[in-house]
Structures are given as structure tokens and as C-alpha cells.
C-alpha positions in Angstrom: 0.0 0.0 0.0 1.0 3.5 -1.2 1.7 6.4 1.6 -0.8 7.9 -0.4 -3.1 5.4 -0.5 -2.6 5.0 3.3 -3.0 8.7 3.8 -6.5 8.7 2.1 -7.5 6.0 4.5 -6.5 7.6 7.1 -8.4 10.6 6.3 -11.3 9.1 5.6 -11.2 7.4 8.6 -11.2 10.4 10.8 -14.1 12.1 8.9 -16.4 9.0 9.8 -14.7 8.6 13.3 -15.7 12.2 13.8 -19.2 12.1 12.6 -19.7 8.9 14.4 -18.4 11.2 17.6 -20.1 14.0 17.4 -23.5 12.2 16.5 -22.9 10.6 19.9 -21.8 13.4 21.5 -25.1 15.4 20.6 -27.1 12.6 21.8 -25.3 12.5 24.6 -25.7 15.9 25.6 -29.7 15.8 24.7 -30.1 13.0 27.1 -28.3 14.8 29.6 -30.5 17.6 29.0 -33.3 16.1 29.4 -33.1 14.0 32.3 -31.7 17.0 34.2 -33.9 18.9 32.9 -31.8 21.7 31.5 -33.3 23.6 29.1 -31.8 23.1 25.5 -31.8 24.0 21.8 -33.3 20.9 21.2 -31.4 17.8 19.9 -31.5 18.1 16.6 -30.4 21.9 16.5 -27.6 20.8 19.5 -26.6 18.3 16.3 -25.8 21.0 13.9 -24.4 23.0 16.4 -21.5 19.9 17.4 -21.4 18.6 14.1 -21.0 21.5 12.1 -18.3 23.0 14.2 -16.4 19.5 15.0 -16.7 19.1 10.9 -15.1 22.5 9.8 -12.4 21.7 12.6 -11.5 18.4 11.5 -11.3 19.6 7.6 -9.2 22.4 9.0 -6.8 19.6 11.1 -6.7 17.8 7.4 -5.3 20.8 5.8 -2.4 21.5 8.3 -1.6 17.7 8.5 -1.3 18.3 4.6 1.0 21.0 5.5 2.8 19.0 8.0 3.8 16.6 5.0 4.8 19.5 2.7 7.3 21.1 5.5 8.6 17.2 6.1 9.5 17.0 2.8 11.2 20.5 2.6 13.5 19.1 5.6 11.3 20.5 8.9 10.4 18.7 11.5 6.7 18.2 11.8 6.9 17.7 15.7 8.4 20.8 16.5 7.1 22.7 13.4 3.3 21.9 13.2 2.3 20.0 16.1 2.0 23.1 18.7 0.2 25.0 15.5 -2.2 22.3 14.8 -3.5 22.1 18.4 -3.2 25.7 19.1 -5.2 26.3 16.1 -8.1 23.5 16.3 -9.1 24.3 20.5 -9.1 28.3 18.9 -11.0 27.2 16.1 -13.2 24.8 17.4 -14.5 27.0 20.0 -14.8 29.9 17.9 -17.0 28.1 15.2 -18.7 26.3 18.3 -19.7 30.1 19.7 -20.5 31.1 16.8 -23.3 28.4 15.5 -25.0 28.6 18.6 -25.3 32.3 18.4 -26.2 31.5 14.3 -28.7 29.0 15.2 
């Protein structure tokens, strides 16, 4: 098997990981919501809210793991190049887009 072939598996299986997640994650949180009763969105507007944001973080997290293989090949080292960026950038992110759809929705 091809890197590349092995890097398009890998992909894809962090886009269906992640949807799998954050499906359970939102029906976590209705459930929650409900039995203590906590007033809520509603589940299926909690759903876009965590799937939508965990989504656009996790297609942003593909792009700079494309970028970590670009600066590996021009002689960095992803570790101390993109690692701290790629974190940095998806807890900013992720809680900026998940602020932001539940003041959208």
C-alpha cells in the first residue's frame, strides 16, 4: 500500500470517526438535557451545532496535516514545526465556530 493510498485511509477514517463522535456526543448531551432537565436548543439543533463546528475543525486539522507533509519533505520537523500550530489552532477554532453556530442557530 502506497503512503498515499494509506493517507487517504487515514483521512477518511477520521471524517467517519468524527461524525460517528459527534452524532454521539449530541445525543449525549440531549439526554443529559433532558433528564436533568436543563433547558436546551433541542437535539437536533444541538446536532448541527457539534457537528458542524467538529466538521469545519476536523477539515481544517486535514489541511495542516497536509501541511505538516509538505514542511517534512522540505527538511522540517513536523513535531516541533506543526504540532504546537495544529492544536493551538483547532481548540481556537473549534471554539470559535462552536460560539458562533450557537449564536447563528
Amino acid at each position: 500500500m502506497s503512503s498515499s493510498s494509506t493517507l487517504k485511509g487515514n483521512v477518511f477514517g477520521i471524517i467517519i470517526a468524527d461524525c460517528i463522535g459527534f452524532t454521539f456526543l449530541s445525543l449525549a448531551i440531549s439526554i443529559i438535557s433532558f433528564v436533568g432537565g436543563i433547558p436546551s436548543l433541542g437535539p437536533f439543533k444541538q446536532w448541527i451545532i457539534i457537528f458542524a463546528s467538529g466538521v469545519i475543525t476536523v477539515v481544517l486539522l486535514i489541511i495542516g496535516m497536509s501541511v505538516a507533509l509538505i514542511s517534512s519533505k522540505k527538511g522540517f520537523d513536523p513535531d516541533n514545526f506543526m504540532s504546537p500550530i495544529l492544536t493551538t489552532l483547532s481548540d481556537v477554532i473549534g471554539m470559535l465556530l462552536l460560539m458562533r453556530l450557537i449564536i447563528l442557530i
